[in-house]
N, C-alpha and C positions, 0 to 999 in steps of 0.2 A: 029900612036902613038904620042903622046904628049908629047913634051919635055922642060921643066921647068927649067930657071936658074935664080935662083933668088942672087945668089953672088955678093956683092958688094953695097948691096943696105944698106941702114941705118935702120935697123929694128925696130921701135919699141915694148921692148916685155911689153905689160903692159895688162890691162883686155879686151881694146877693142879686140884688136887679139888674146885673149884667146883661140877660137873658131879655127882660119887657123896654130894656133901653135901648139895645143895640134895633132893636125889632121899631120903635117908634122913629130913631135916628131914620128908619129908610122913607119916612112920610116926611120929610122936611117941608112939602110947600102945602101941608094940610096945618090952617090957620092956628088952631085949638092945640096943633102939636108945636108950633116951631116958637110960641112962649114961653112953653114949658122952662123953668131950670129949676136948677138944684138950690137945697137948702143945706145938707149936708154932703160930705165933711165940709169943714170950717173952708177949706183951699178951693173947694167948687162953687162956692155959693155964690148965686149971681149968674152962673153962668149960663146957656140956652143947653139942652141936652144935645139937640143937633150938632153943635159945635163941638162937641166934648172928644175928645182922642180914646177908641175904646181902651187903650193901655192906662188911661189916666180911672176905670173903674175896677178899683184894687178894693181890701178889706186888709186894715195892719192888726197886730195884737202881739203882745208880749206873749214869748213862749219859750218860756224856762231857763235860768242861768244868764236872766240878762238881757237874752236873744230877742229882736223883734221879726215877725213872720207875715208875710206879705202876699196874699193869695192875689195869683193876676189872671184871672181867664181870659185874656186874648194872647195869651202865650200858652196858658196850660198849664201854668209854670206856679213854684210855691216858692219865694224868694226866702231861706232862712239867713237873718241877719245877724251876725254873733261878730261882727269886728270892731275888734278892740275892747273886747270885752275883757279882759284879764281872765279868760278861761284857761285850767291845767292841762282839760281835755277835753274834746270834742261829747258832746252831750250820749248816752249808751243810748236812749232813743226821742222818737220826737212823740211831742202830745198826741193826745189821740183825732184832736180835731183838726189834726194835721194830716196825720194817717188815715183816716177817711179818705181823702181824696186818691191814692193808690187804686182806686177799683174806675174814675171817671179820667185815665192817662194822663194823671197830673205829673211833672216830674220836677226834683227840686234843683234849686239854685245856691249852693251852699256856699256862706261865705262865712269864714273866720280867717281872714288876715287881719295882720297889726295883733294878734292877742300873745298869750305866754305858753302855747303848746311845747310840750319837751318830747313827746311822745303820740304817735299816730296807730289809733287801734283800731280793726275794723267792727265797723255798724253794718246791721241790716240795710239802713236804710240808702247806704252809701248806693246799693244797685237801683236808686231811683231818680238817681243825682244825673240832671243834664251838664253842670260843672259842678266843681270844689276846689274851692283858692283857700290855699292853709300858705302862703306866704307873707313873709315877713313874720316868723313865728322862732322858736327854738327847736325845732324836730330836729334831733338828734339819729335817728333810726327809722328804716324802714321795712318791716319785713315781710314775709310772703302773705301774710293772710291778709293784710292790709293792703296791698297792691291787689290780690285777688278781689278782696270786695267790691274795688272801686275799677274793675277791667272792660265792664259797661258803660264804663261816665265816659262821657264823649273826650271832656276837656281839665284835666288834674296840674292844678300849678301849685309848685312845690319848692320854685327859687326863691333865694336868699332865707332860708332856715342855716342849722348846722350839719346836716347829712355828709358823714365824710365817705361813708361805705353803704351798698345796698348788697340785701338778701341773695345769695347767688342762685338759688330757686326762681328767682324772678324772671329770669331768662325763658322758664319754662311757661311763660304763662304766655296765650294769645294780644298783644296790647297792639298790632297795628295798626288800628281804627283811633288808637286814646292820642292826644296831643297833650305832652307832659313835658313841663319847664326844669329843669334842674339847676338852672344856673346860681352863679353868685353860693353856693357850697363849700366849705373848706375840703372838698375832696381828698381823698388821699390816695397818693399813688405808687405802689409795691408792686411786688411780681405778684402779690395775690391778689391783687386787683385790676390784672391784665386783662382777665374778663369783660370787665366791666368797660374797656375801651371795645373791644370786640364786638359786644351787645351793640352801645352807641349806633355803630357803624356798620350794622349787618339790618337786613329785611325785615325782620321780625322785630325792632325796634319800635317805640314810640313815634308818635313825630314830634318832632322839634327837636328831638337829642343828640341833632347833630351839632347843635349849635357852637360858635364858639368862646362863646362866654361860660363855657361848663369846664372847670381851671383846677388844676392843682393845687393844693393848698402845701402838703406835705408827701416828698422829703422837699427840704431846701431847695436843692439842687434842681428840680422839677416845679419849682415857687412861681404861679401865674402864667404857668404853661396852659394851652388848649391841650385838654388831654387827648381830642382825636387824633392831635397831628405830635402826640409822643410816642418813639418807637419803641418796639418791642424791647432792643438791647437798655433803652432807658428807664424804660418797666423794671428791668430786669439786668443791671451791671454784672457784668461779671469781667473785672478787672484782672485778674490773675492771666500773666503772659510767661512765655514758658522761663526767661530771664528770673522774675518774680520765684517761680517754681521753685528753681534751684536753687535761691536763696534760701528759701524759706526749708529747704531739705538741708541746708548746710549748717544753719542756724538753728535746726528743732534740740540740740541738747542744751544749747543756752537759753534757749527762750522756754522748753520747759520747766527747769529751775527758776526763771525768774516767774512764769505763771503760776506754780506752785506757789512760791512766796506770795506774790500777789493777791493770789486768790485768797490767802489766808485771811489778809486784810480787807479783801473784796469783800467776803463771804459776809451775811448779814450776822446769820447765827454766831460767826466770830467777835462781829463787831459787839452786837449786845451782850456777849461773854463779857469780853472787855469792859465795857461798858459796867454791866453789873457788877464784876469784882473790882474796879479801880475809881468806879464814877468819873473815867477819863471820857470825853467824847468829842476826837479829832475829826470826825466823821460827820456829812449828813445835814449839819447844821444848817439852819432856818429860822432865823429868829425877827424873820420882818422886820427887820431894823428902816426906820425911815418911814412906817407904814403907821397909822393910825388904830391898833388893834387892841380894844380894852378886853377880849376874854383870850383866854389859852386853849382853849375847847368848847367845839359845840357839838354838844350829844345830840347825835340823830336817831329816833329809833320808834317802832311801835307803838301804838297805846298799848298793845298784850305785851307789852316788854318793857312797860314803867316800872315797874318792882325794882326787875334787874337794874334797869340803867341808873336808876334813883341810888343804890349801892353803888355804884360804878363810879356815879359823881361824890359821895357820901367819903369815898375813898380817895378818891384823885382831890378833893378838897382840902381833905385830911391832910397833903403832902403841899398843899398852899397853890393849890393849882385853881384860878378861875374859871369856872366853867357855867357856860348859856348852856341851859335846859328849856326846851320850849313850854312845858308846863307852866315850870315857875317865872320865866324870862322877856316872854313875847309879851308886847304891848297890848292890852287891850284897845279892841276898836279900831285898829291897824290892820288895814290886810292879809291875809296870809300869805300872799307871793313877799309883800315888802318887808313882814316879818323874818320869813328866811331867808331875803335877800342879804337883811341887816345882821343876820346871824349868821352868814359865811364871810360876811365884808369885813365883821369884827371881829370876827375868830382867829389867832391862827393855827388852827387844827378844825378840822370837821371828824369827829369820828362815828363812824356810820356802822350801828350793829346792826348787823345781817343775822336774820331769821326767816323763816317761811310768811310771816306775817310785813316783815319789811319791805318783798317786793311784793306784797299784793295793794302796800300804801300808795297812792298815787303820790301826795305828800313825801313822804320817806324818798317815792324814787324823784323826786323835783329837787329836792335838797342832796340826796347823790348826783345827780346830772349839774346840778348848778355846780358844784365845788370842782367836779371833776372836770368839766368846760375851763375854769377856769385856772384849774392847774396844768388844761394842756394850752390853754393859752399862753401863760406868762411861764411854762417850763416850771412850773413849781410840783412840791410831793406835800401838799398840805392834805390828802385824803387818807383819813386812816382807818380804813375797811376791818372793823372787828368781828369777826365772825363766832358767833353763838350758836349757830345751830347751821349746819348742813344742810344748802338747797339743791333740788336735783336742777342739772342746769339747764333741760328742757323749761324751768320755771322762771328762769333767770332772766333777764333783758337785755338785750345785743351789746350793751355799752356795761354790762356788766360781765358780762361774759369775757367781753374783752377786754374788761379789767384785769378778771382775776386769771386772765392767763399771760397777762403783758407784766401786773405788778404783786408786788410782794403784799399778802395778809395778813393778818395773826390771827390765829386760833386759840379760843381762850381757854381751852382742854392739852394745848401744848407745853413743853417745859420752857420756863422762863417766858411763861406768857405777859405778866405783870411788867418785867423788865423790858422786855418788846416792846409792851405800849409806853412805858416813860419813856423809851430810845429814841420812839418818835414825835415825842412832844417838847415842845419849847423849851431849853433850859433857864432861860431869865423868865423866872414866872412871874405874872400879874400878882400873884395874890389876892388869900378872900377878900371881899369886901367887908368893910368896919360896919358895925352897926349903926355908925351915925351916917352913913353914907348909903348904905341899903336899902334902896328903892321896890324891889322887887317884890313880887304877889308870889304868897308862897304856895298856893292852891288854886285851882278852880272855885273856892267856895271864895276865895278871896277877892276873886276876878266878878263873881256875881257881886259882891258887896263894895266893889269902886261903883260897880255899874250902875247901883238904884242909888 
């Protein structure tokens, strides 16, 4: 016979000895065993192993971006902890001694709520996910690959982000088995979003999407509606009765002379005609009045496009215009979310050059998503989308896309491109800042030399 005393010893009870603990737990009234306790972690110490909850033998460890990661072998399960972490984006993958477990059916438990997502992109690792809670976040869009990734995760909650519209591809994917939250959304409700009540309420839906806390946000007229129980004709007004008709036939020669006029005035390219030869501008005006705003512009743009924009400020400066450059501008030791927080709250312009390098920024598109959130909040036009170079818009991002086909751009290869962008910048300008007043780090070499 074999006689075992292991008293005295410093036990570690955590995941590695999962396996020789759980196995001694079943001798509880064998003397030599039922002394036993743990020495480590600091939270078990003390305790008899018999006693011990096998869920309470985890192994934590920091893994990457913040994140803390939680192996539990009496679930099987890999808890990634990433909330409230001020993350932009969900990590592209996980450590590798993380990813080991893949081959022993470990699967994970992802949680980044509470942090500063503006965007959801698919990971590998998403098909290994028993949930993933990304609420209480900024998700703005959702599109098909991203949904595909995650069509295995049992449980996807997704309410209280900003999602007003989803991918209409998405219909096509199998999601019956997934339980997904949408609620608490600024949804938006058009006739091209008739679908999307359809989906809700049809078989091949998620579950939970029937809910009715999943609301309209816009138009007006549809404000904190359940969208299941809005009908078709609401989706979809079509007010014109035959009364209407005939008016509208009786009246088309007066109301075309008056839309012609109108339109003159309407017309953009008109306005900043105007605008150029008379320095008149009746139009458009925005000048934050009441609002606490010390710069007139904040340049958004690439590192591969500092040359450019550095002219671009060099010149807008020239004409007495303030302007935040995040090179020279951002605080050191400040975080970057609070950075460009502080530079769209102070601005009033954001202008955002677009290049092929701008939407591959995560950055670039966090500082577009911020400004533009907030000009469809407060009904403002403080985004001024400068387009430098031509993106195919397979490349572009759902919220940019529908940018640039809801509002007006400028192209800096167009005529009266110059006059365009002053049209839409502030006419009471801040002005440069005085030398005795000039705080600002004029480099990166400058920012290392506060630093030491």
């Amino acid at each position: 016979m074999l006689y075992l005393d292991l008293d005295q010893n410093p036990l570690t009870c955590d995941c590695v000895d999962y396996e020789i603990i759980t196995k001694l737990k079943s001798f509880p009234d064998v003397p030599t065993i039922s002394v036993l306790q743990c020495y480590d972690p600091e939270e078990l110490r003390g305790k008899h192993i018999v006693d011990l909850d096998d869920s309470s033998l985890v192994c934590r460890q920091q893994c990457g971006s913040g994140c803390i990661c939680t192996e539990q072998p009496s679930t099987g399960s890999y808890l990634v902890d990433c909330k409230d972490r001020n993350l932009c984006q969900v990590p592209a993958s996980l450590p590798a001694e993380i990813t080991r477990f893949e081959t022993v059916d470990y699967t994970y438990n992802l949680s980044f709520q509470y942090s500063t997502l503006h965007a959801l992109e698919a990971r590998d690792y998403f098909r290994l996910a028993s949930m993933a809670d990304f609420r209480n976040n900024h998700i703005h869009a959702l599109n098909y690959s991203t949904l595909a990734s995650l069509r295995h995760t049992p449980v996807v909650l997704l309410d209280h982000n900003n999602l007003a519209y989803l991918d209409p591809d998405i219909k096509d994917l199998d999601l019956k088995n997934m339980t997904l939250t949408l609620e608490n959304n600024p949804w938006h409700c058009s006739c091209e979003d008739l679908w999307f009540k359809d989906w809700l309420l049809s078989d091949d839906a998620p579950k939970g999407t029937r809910s009715k806390n999943i609301k309209c946000a816009k138009p007006s007229a549809l404000f904190n509606r359940e969208i299941i129980n809005v009908s078709k004709e609401e989706f979809c007004p079509n007010t014109l009765d035959t009364g209407i008709v005939v008016s509208i036939v009786v009246l088309v020669p007066i109301a075309t002379v008056l839309l012609i006029t109108l339109g003159m005035f309407a017309s953009f390219r008109f306005r900043v005609w105007l605008y150029a030869k008379t320095q008149w501008h009746p139009f458009d005006l925005d000048e934050c009045v009441g609002e606490e705003k010390q710069y007139d512009a904040f340049v958004s743009c690439a590192e591969e496009d500092h040359a450019w924009a550095s002219d671009l400020i060099e010149r807008l400066e020239a004409e007495g215009y303030r302007v935040l450059f995040h090179v020279r501008d951002f605080l050191p030791g400040m975080p970057i979310t609070e950075n460009i927080a502080n530079a769209v709250n102070t601005s009033k312009r954001t202008i955002c050059v677009l290049t092929p390098h701008f939407v591959k920024s995560a950055m670039c598109n966090w500082e577009f998503v911020s400004v533009l959130n907030n000009d469809l909040l407060d009904n403002k036009r403080r985004l001024v989308l400068l387009v430098k170079e031509l993106v195919p818009e397979e490349d572009r991002s759902l919220s940019l896309r529908g940018y640039m086909r809801n509002f007006t751009y400028i192209e800096t290869w167009a005529d009266y491109y110059w006059d365009r962008l002053r049209y839409c910048l502030p006419i009471n300008k801040e002005g440069t800042l005085s030398p005795e007043t000039d705080h600002r780090v004029d480099s990166v070499e400058d920012i290392a030399l506060i630093m030491t």
